[in-house]
Residue, then its C-alpha position, 0 to 999 in steps of 0.5 A: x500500500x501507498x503511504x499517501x493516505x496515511x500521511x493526509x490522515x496524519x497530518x489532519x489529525x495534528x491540525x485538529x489537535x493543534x486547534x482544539x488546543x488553540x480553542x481550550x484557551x478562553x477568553x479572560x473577562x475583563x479589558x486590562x493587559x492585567x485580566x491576562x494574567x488568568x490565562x498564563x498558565x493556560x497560555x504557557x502549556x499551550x506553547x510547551x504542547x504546540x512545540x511537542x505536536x510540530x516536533x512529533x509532525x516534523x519528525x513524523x514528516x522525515x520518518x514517512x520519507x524511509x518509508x517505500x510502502x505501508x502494512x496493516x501494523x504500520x497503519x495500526x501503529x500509526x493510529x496508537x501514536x496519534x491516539x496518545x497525541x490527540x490527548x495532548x489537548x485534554x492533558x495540556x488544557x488540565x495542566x493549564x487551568x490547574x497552574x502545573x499542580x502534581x496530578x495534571x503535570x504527571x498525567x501530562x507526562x504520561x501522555x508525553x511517554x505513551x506517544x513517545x512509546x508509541x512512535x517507537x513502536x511506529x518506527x519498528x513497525x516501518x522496519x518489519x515491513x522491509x527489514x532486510x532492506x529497511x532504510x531506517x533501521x540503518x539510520x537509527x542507530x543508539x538513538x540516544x535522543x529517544x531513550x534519553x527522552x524516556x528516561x526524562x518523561x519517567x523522572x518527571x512524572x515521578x518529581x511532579x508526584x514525590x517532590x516539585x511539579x515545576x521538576x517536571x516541567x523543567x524536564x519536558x521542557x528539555x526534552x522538548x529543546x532536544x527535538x526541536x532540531x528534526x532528526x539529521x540522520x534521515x535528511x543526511x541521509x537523503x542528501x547523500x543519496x541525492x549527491 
């Protein structure tokens, strides 16, 4: 099968999600620049949420670039990450309107570990269609910025509960720093192919 539709689809999914967030923001009441201090936290966890669904869709936009067809798991696979990306709007606008209290800023960690899991899950998927041949299990490598993403999700969900929610923040905040440059191993590899 083609992987058209399956991107189309994805990409329409993420532009939903971005807009539910968008829409999870409310109006303060009032028209002093003071009535928006209301909205800040709401604002704050928007930003954090929007960096991390353009950083799944740009990373998703190269890792369909390996891709030469699609099976049945990799459609399923697919689903199951932008199942856990479509709760970002439900986690973020929790967090927000809860000022990043412990329960909301675990829960968005969760959310951020399950589509982490999720998109690995993507990427083996990819990789059992083709696996003798299969251009991304050449790429990937240690992928040390996955595991290290891991690793920071699990610390924060556990300060957010045991110690200090702004711990947590801190640490998604990071990993989201780590990813906001695109996966260089795909598009090096593409240009060098291309030379």
């Amino acid at each position: 099968m083609g992987k058209n539709r399956l991107e189309a689809f994805s990409d329409g999914v993420l532009a939903i999600i971005i807009t539910i967030m968008v829409l999870e923001m409310k109006v303060p009441h009032g028209e002093a620049f003071s009535d928006l201090s209301s909205v800040v936290p709401v604002f704050l966890s928007y930003i954090l949420s929007f960096v991390y669904v353009g950083i799944y869709w740009n990373n998703h936009h190269h890792l369909l670039h390996t891709v030469k067809r699609v099976s049945g798991p990799v459609l399923w696979a697919n689903l199951h990450l932008l199942f856990w990306l479509s709760l970002f709007p439900f986690a973020t606008g929790w967090m927000g309107e809860n000022h990043f209290a412990p329960s909301p800023s675990a829960l968005y960690g969760v959310v951020l570990l399950m589509a982490a899991f999720a998109y690995l899950l993507l990427q083996w998927a990819i990789i059992a269609c083709d696996p003798e041949n299969s251009l991304l299990k050449q790429i990937l490598g240690s992928d040390w910025k996955g595991k290290t993403s891991v690793i920071f999700y699990i610390a924060g969900i556990c300060t957010a509960m045991l110690w200090e929610s702004w711990i947590a923040q801190a640490l998604y905040v990071i990993v989201a720093f780590m990813w906001l440059i695109p996966d260089r191993r795909i598009e090096r590899t593409f240009q060098n192919a291309n030379n």
